[in-house]
PDB file of N, CA, C, O and CB in Angstrom:
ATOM      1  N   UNK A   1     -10.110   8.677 -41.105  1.00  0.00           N
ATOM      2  CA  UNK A   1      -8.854   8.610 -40.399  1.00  0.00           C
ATOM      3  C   UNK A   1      -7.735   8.383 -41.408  1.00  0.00           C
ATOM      4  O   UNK A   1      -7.852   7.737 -42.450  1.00  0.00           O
ATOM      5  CB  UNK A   1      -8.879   7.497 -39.330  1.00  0.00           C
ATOM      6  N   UNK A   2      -6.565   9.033 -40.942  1.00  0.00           N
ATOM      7  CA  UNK A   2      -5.683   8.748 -42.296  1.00  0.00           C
ATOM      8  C   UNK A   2      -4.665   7.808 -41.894  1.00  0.00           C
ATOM      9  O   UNK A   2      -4.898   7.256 -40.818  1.00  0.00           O
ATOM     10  CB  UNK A   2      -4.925  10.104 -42.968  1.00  0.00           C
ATOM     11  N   UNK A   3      -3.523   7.461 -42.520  1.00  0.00           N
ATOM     12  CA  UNK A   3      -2.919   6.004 -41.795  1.00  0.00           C
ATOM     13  C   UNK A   3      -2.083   6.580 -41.034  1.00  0.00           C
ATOM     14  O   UNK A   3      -1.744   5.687 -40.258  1.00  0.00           O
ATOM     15  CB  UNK A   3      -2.138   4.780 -42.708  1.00  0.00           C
ATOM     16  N   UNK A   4      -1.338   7.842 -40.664  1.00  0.00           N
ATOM     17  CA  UNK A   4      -0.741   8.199 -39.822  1.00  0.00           C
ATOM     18  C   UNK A   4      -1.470   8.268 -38.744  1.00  0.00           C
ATOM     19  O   UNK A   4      -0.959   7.716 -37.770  1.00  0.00           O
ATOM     20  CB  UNK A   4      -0.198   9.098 -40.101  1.00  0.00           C
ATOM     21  N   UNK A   5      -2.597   8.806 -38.562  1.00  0.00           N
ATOM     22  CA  UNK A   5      -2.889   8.567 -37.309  1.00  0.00           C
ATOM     23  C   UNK A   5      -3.263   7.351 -36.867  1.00  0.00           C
ATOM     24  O   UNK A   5      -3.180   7.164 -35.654  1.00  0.00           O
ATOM     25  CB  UNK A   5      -3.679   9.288 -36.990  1.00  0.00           C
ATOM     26  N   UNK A   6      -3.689   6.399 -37.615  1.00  0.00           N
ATOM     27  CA  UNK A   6      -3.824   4.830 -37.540  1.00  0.00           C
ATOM     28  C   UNK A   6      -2.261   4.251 -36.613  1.00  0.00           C
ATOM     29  O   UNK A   6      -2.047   3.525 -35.642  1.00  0.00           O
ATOM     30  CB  UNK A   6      -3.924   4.110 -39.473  1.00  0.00           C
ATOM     31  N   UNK A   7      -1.566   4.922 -37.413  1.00  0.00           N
ATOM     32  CA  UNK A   7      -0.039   4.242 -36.773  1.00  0.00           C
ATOM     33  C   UNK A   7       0.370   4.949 -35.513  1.00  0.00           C
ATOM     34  O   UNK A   7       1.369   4.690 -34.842  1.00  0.00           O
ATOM     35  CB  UNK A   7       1.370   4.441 -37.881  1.00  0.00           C
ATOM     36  N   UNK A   8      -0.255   5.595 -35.349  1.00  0.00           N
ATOM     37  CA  UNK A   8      -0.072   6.389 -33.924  1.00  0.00           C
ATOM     38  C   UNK A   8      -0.530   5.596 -32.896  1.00  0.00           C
ATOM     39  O   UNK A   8       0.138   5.225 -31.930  1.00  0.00           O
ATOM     40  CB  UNK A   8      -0.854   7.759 -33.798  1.00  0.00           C
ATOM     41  N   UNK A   9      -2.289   5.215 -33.246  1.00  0.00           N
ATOM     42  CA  UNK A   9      -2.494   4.119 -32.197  1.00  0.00           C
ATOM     43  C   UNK A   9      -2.071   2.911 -32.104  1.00  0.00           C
ATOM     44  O   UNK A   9      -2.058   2.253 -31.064  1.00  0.00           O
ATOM     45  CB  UNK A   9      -3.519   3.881 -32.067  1.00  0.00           C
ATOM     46  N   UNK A  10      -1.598   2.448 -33.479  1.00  0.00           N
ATOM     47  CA  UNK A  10      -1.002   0.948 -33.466  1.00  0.00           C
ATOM     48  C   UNK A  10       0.070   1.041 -32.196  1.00  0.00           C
ATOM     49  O   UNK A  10      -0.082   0.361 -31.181  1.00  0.00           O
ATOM     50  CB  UNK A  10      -0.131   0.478 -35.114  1.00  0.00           C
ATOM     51  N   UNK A  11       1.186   1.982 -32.385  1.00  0.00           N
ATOM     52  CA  UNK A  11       2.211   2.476 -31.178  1.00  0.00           C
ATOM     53  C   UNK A  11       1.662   2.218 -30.262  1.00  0.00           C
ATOM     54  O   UNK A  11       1.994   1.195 -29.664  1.00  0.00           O
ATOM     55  CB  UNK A  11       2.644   3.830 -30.991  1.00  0.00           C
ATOM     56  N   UNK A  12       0.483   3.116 -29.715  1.00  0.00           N
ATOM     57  CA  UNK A  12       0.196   3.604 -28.582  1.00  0.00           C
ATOM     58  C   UNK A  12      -0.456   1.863 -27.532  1.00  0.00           C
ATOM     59  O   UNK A  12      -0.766   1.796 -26.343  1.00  0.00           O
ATOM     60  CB  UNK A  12      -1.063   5.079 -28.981  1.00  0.00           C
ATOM     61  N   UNK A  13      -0.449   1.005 -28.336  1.00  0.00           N
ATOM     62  CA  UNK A  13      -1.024  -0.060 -28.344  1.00  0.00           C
ATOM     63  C   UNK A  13       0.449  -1.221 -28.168  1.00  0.00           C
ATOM     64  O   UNK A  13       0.501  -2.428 -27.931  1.00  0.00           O
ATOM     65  CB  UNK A  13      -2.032  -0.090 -29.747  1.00  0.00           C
ATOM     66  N   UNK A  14       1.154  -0.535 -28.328  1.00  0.00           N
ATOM     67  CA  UNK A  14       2.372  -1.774 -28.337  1.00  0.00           C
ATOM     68  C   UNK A  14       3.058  -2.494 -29.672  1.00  0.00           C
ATOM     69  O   UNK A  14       4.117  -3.120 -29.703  1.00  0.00           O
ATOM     70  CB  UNK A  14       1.733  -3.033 -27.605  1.00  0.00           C
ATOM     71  N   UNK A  15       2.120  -2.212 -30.789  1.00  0.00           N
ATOM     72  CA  UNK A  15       2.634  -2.543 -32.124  1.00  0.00           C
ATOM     73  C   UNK A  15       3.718  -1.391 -32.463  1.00  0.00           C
ATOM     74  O   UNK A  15       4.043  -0.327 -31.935  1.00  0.00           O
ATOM     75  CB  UNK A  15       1.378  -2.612 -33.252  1.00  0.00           C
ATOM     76  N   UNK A  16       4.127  -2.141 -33.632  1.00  0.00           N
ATOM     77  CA  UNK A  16       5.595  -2.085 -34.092  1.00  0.00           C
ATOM     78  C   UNK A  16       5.570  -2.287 -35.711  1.00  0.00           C
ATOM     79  O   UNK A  16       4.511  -2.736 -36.151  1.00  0.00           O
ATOM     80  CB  UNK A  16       6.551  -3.337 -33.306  1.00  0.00           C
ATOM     81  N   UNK A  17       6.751  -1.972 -36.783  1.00  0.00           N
ATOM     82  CA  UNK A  17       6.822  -2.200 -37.357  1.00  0.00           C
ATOM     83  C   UNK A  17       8.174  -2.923 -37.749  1.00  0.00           C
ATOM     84  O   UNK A  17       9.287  -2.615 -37.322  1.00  0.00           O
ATOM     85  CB  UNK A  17       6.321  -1.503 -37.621  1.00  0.00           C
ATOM     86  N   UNK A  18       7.841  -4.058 -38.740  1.00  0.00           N
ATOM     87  CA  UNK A  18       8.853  -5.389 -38.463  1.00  0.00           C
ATOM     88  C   UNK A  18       9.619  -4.518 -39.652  1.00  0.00           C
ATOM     89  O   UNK A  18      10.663  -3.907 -39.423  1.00  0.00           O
ATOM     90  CB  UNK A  18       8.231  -7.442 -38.771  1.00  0.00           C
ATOM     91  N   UNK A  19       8.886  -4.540 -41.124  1.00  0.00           N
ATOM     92  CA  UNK A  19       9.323  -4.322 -41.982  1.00  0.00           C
ATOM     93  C   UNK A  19       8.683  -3.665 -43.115  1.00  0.00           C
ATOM     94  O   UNK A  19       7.460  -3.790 -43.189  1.00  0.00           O
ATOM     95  CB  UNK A  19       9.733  -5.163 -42.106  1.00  0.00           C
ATOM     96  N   UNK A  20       9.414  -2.842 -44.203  1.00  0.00           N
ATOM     97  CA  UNK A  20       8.680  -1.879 -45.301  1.00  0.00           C
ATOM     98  C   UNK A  20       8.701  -2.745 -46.636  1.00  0.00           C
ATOM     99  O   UNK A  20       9.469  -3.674 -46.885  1.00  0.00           O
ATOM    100  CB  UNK A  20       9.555  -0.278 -45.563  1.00  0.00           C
ATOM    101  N   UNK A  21       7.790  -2.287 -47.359  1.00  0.00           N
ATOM    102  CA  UNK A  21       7.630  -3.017 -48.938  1.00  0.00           C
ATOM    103  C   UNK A  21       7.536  -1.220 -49.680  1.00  0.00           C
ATOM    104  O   UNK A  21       7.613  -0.036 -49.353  1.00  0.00           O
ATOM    105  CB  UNK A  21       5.622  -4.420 -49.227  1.00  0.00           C
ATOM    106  N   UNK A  22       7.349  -2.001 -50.699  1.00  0.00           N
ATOM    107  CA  UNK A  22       7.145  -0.874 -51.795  1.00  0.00           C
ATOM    108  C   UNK A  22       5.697  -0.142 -51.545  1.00  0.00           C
ATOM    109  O   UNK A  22       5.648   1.072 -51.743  1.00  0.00           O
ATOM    110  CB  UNK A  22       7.179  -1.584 -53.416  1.00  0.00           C
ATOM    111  N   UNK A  23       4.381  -0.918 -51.068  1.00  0.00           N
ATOM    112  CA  UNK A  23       3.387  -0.251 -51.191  1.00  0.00           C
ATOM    113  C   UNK A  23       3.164  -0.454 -49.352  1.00  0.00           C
ATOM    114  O   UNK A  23       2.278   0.279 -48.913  1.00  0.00           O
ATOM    115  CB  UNK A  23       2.241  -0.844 -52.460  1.00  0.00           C
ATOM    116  N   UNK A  24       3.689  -1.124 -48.563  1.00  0.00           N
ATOM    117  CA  UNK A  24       2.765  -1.490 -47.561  1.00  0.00           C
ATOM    118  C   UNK A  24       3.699  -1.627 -46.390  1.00  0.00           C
ATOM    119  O   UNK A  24       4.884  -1.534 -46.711  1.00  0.00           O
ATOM    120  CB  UNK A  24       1.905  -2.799 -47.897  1.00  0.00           C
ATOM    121  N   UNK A  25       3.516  -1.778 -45.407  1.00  0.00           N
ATOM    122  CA  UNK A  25       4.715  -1.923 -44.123  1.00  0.00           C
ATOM    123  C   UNK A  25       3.985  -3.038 -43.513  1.00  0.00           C
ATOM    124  O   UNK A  25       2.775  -3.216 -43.652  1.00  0.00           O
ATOM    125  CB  UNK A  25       5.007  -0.430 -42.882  1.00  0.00           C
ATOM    126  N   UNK A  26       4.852  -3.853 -42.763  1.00  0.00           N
ATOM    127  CA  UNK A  26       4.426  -5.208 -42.002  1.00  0.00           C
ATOM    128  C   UNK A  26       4.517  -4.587 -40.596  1.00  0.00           C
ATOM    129  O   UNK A  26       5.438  -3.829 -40.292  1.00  0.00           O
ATOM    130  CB  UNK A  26       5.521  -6.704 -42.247  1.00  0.00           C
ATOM    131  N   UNK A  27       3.569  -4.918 -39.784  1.00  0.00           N
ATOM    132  CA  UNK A  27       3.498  -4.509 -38.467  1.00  0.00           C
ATOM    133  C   UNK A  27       3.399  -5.767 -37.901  1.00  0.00           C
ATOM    134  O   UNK A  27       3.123  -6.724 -38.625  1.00  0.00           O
ATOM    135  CB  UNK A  27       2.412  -3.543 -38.100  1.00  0.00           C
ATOM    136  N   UNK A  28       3.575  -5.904 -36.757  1.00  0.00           N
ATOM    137  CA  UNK A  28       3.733  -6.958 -35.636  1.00  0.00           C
ATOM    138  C   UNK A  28       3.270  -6.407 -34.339  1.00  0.00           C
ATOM    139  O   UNK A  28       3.818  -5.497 -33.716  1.00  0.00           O
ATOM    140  CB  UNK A  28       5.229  -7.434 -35.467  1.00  0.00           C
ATOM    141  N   UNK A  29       1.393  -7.550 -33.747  1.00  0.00           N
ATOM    142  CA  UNK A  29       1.348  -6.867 -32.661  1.00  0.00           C
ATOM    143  C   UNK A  29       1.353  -8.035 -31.413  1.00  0.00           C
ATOM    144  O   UNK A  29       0.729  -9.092 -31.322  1.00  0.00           O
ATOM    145  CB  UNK A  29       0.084  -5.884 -32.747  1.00  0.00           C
ATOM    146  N   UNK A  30       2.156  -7.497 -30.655  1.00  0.00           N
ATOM    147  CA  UNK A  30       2.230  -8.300 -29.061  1.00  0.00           C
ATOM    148  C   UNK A  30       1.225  -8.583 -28.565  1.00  0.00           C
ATOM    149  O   UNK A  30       1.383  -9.703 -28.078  1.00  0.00           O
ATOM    150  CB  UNK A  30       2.785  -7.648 -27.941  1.00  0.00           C
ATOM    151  N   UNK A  31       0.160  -8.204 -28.369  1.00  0.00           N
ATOM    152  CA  UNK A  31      -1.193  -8.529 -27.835  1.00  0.00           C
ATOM    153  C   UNK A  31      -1.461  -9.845 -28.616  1.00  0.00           C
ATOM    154  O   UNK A  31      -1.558 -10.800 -27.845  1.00  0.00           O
ATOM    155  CB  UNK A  31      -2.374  -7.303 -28.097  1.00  0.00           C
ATOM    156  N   UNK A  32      -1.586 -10.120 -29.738  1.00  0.00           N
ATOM    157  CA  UNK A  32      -2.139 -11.501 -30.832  1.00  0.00           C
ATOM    158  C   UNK A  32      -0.846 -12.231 -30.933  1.00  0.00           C
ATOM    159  O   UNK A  32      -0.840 -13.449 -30.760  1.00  0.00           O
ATOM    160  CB  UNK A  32      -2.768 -11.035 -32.674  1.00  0.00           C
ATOM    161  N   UNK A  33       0.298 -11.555 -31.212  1.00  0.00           N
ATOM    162  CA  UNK A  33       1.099 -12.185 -31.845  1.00  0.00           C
ATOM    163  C   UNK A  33       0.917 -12.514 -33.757  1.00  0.00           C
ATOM    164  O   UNK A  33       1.495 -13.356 -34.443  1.00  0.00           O
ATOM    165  CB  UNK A  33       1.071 -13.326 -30.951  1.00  0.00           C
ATOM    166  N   UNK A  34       0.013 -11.594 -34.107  1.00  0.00           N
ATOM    167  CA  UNK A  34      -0.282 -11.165 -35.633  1.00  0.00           C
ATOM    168  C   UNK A  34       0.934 -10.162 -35.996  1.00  0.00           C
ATOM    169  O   UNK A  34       1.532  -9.326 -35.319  1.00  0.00           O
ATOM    170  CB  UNK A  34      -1.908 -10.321 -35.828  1.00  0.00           C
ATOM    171  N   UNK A  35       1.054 -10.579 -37.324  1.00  0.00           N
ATOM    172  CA  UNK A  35       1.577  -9.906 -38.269  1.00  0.00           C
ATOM    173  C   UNK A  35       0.532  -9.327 -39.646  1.00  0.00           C
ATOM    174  O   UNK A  35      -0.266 -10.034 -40.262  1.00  0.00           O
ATOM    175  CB  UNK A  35       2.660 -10.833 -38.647  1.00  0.00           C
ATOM    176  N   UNK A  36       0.762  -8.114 -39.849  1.00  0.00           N
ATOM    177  CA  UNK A  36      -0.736  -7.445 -40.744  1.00  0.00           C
ATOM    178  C   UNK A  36       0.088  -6.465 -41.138  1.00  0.00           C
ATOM    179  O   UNK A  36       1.018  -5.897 -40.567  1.00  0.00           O
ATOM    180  CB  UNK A  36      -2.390  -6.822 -39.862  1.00  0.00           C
ATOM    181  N   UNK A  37      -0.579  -6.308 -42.607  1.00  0.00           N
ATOM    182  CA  UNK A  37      -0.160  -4.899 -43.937  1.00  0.00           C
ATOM    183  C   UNK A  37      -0.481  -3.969 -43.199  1.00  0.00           C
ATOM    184  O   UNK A  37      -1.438  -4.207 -42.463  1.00  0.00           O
ATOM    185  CB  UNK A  37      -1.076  -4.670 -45.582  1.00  0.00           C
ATOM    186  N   UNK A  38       0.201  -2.499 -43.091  1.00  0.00           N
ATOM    187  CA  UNK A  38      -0.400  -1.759 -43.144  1.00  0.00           C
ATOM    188  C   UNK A  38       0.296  -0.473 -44.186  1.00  0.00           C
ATOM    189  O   UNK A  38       1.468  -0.123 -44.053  1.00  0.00           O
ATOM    190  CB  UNK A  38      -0.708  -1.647 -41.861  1.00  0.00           C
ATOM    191  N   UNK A  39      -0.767   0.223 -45.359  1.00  0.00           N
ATOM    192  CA  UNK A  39      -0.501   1.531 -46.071  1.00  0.00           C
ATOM    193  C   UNK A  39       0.217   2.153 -46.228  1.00  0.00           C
ATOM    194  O   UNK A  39      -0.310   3.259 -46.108  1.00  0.00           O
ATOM    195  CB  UNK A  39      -0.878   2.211 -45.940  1.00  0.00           C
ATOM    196  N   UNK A  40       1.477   2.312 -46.506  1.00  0.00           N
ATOM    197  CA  UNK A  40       2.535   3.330 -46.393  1.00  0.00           C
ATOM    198  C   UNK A  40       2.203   4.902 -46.678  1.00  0.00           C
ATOM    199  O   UNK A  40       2.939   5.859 -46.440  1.00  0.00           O
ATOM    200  CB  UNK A  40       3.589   2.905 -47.339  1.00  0.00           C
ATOM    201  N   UNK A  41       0.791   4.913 -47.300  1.00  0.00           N
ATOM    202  CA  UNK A  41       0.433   6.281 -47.855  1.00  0.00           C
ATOM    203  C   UNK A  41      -0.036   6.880 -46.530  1.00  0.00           C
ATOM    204  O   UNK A  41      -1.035   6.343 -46.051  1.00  0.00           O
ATOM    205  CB  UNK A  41      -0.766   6.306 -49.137  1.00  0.00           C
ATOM    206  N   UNK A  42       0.692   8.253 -45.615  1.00  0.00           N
ATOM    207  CA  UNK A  42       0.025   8.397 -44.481  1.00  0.00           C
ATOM    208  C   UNK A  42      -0.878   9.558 -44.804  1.00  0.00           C
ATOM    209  O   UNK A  42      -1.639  10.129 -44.023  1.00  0.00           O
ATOM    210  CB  UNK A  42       0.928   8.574 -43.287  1.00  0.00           C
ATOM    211  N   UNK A  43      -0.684   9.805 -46.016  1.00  0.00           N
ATOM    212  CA  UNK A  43      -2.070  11.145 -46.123  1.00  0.00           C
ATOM    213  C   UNK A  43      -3.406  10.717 -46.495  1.00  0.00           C
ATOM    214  O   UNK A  43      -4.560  11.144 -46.472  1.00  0.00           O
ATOM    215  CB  UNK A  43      -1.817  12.354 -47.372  1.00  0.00           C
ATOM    216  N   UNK A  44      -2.835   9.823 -46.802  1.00  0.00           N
ATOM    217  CA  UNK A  44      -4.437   8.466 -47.419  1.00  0.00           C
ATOM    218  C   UNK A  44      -5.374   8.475 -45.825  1.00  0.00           C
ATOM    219  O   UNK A  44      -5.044   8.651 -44.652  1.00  0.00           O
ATOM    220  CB  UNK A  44      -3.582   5.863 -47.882  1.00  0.00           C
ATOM    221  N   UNK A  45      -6.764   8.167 -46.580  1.00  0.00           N
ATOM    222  CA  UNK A  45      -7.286   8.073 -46.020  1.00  0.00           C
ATOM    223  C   UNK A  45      -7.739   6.586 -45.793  1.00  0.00           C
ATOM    224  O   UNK A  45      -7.890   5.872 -46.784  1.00  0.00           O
ATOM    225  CB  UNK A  45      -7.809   8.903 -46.252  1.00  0.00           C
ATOM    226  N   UNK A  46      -7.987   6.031 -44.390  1.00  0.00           N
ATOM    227  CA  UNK A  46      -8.237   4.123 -44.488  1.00  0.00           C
ATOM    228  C   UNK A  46      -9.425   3.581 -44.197  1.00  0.00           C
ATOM    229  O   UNK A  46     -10.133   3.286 -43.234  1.00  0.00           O
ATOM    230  CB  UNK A  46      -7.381   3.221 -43.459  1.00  0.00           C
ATOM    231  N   UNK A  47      -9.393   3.550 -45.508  1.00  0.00           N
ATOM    232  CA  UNK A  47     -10.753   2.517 -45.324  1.00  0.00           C
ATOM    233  C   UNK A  47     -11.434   1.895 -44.430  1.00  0.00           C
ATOM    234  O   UNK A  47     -10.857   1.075 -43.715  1.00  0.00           O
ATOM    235  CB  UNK A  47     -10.687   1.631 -45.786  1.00  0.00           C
ATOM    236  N   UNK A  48     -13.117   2.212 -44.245  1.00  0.00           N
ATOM    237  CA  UNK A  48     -13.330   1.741 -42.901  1.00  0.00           C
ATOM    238  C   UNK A  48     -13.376   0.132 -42.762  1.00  0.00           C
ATOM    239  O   UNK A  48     -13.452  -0.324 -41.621  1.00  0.00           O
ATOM    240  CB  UNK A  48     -14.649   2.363 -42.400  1.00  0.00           C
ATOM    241  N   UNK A  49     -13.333  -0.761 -43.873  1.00  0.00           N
ATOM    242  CA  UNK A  49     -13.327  -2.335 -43.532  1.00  0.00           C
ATOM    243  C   UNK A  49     -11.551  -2.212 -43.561  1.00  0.00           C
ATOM    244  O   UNK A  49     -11.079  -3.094 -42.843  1.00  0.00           O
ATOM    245  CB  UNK A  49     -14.288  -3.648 -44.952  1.00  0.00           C
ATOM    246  N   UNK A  50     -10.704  -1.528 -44.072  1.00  0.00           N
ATOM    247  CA  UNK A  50      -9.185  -1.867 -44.046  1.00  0.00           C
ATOM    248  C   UNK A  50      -9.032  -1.962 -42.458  1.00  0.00           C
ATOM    249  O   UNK A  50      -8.573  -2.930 -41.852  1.00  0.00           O
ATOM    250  CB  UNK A  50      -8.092  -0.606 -44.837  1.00  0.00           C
ATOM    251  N   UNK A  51      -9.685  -0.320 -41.687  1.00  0.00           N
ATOM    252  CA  UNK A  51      -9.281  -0.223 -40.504  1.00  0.00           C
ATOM    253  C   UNK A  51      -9.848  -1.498 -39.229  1.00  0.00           C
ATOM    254  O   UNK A  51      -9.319  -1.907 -38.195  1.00  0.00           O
ATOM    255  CB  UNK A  51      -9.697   1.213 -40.252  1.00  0.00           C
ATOM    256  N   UNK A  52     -10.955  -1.777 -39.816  1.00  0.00           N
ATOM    257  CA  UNK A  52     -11.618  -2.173 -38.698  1.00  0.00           C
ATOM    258  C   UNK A  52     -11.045  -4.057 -38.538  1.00  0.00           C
ATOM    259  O   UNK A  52     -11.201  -4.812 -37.579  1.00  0.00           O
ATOM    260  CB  UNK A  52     -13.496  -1.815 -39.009  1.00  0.00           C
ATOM    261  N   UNK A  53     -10.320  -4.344 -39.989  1.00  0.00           N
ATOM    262  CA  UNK A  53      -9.378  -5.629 -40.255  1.00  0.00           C
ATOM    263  C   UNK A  53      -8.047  -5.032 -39.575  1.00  0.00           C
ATOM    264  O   UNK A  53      -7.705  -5.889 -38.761  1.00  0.00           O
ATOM    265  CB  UNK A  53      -9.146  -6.103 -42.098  1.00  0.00           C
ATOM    266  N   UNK A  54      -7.173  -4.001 -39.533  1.00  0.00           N
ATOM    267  CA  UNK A  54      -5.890  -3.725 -39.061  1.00  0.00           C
ATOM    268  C   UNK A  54      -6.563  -3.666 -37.866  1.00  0.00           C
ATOM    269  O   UNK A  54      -7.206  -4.644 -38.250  1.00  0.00           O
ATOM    270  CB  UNK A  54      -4.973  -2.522 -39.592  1.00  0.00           C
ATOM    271  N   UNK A  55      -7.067  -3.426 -36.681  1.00  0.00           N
ATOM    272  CA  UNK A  55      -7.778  -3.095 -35.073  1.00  0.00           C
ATOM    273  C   UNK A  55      -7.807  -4.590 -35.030  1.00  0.00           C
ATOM    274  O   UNK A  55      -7.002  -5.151 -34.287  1.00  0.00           O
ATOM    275  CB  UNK A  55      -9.574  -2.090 -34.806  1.00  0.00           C
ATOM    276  N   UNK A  56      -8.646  -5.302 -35.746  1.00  0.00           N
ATOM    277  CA  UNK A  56      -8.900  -6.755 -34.902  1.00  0.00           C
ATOM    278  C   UNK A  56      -7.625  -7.667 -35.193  1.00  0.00           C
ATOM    279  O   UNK A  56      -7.597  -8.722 -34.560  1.00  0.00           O
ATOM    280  CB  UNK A  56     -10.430  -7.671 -35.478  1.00  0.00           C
ATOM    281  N   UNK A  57      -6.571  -7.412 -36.059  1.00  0.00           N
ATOM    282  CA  UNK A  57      -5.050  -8.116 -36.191  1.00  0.00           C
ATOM    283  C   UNK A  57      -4.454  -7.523 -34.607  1.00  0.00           C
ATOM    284  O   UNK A  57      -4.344  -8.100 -33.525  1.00  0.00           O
ATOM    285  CB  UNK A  57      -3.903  -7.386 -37.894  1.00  0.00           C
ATOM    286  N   UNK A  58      -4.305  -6.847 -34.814  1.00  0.00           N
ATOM    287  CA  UNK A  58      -3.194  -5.452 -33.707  1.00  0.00           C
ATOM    288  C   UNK A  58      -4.235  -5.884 -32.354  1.00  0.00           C
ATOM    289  O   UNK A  58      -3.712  -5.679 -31.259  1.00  0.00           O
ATOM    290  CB  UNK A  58      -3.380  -2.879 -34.377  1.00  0.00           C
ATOM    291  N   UNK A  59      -5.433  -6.369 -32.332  1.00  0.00           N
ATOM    292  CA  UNK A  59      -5.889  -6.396 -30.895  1.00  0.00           C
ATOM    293  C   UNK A  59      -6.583  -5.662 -30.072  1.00  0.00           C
ATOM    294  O   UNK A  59      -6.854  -5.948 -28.906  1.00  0.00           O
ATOM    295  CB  UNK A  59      -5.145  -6.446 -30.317  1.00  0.00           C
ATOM    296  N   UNK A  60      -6.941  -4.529 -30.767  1.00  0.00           N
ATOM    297  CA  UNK A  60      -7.187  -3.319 -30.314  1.00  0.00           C
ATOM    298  C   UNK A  60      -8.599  -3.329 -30.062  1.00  0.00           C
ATOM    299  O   UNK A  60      -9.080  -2.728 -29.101  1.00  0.00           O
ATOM    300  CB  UNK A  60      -6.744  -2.290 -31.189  1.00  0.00           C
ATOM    301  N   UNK A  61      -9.415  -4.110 -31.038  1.00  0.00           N
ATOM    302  CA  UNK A  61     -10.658  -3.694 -30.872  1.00  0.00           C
ATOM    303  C   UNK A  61     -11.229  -5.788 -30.713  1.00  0.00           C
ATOM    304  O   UNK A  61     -12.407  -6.095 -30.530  1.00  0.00           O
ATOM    305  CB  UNK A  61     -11.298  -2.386 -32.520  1.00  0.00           C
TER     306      UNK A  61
END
């Protein structure tokens, strides 16, 4: 999965992004009330322990 489509479901889920860095964007999700990195590279591909740590921040899984 690459991080664009990662950020598609973060959306589709109610997350948001608070703020950008040089390598990484801060997301914020309503379900937890977590704040978590996520990749700015969206052609990258994400790691399956990155993803399966961004899903259990965001709430999703």
């Amino acid at each position: 999965m690459k991080y664009s489509e990662l950020k598609k479901i973060l959306r589709s889920a109610g997350c948001y992004k608070e703020s950008e860095g040089t390598s990484h964007e801060r997301w914020y999700s309503p379900i937890t009330g977590k704040r978590f990195p996520v990749g700015r590279h969206d052609a990258e591909d994400v790691h399956s322990g990155t993803f399966h740590s961004i899903q259990k921040a965001a709430g999703i899984k």
